[in-house]
N, C-alpha and C positions, 0 to 999 in steps of 0.2 A: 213451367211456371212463367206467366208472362211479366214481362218489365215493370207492369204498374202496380204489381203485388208484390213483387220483391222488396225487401227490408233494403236497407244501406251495408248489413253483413251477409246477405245474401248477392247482391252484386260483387260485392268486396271480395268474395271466395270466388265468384265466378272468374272473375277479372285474373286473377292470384293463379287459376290452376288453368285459363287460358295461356296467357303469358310462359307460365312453367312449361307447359305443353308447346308452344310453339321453341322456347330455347332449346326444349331437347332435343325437337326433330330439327332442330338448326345445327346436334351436333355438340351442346355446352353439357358440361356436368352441370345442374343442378341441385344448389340443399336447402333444405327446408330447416330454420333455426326451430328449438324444440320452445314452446312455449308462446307468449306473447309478450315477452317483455324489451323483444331488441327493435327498434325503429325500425329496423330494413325486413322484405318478406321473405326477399330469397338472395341464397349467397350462389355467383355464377361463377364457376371457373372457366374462362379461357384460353388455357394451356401455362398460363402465366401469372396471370394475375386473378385474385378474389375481387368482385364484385356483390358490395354489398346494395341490395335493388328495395328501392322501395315500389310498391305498384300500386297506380291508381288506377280509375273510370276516369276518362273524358267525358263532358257533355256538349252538345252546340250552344254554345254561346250567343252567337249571331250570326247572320249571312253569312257563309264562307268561313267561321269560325268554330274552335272547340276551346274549350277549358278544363282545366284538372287543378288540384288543388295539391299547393307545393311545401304544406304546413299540415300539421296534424292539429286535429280538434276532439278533445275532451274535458269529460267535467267531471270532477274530483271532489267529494263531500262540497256537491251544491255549489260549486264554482268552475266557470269556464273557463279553460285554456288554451292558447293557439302556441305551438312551437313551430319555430322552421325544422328543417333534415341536414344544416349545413354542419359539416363533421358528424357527422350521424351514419350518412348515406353516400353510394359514390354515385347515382343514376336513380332517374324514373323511368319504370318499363309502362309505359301508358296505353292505354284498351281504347277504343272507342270502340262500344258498342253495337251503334247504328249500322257502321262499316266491317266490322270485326279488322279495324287497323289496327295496327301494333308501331307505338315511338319508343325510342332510345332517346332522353335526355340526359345528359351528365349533370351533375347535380353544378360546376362551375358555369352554368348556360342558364341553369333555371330561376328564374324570380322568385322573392320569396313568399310572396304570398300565394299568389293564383299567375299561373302561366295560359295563354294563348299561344296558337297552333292558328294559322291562316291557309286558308290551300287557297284562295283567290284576292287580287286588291286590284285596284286600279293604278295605282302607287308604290312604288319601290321603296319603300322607308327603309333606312340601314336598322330601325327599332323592330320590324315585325319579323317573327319567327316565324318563317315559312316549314308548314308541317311536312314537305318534304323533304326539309333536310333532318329532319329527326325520322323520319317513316324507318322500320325495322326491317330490313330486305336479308335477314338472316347471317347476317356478321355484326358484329360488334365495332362501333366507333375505335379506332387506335389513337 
């Protein structure tokens, strides 16, 4: 199925059991909470501690940039709502598509509305999240 016929719950699963798939050949136990009703998609254990993951899609933003969205958006008998993930979540496992990349943000890092991810600038701003320090290389942030 190509990208431009996919729904937003059709990438959303994609993303969801790419992610799953790469944790476990990384080595993580993986679970899957039963239903729809908890914030997070997957609980990761690391020998130690539960991590509960929320997982998005990245998209390019602009030149050198990606975006993912750090709030949840639905509408409820005809009314829109946005939540954040703060105490909800401990991390976003984030997809970018384009690249098949995979980040680790901890939810203490993330903005709450829309995060940016930069892989190039011409400026060292202490503000920009450089997407290689979140890039997933198969361990977990300590």
């Amino acid at each position: 199925m190509s990208a431009e016929s996919a729904n937003s719950k059709q990438v959303g699963d994609e993303t969801e059991a790419r992610i799953l798939s790469e944790l476990v050949a990384a080595g993580y136990s993986v679970s899957v909470p039963f239903g729809d009703n908890d914030k997070y998609d997957l609980i990761v254990d690391d020998g130690e501690t539960l991590h509960r993951v929320q997982c998005k899609t990245a998209w390019a933003n602009k030149p050198e940039t990606i975006r993912f969205n750090t709030h949840s958006q639905t509408t409820r008998e005809g009314t829109y709502h946005e939540q954040t993930y703060q105490n909800e979540v401990d991390a976003f496992a984030v997809r970018y598509p384009e690249t098949e990349s995979l980040y680790w943000v901890d939810i203490s890092e993330a903005t709450e509305q829309k995060m940016e991810l930069r892989f190039n600038a011409e400026i060292d701003h202490p503000n920009i999240n450089w997407a290689s320090d979140f890039e997933f290389d198969g361990e977990l942030p300590q």
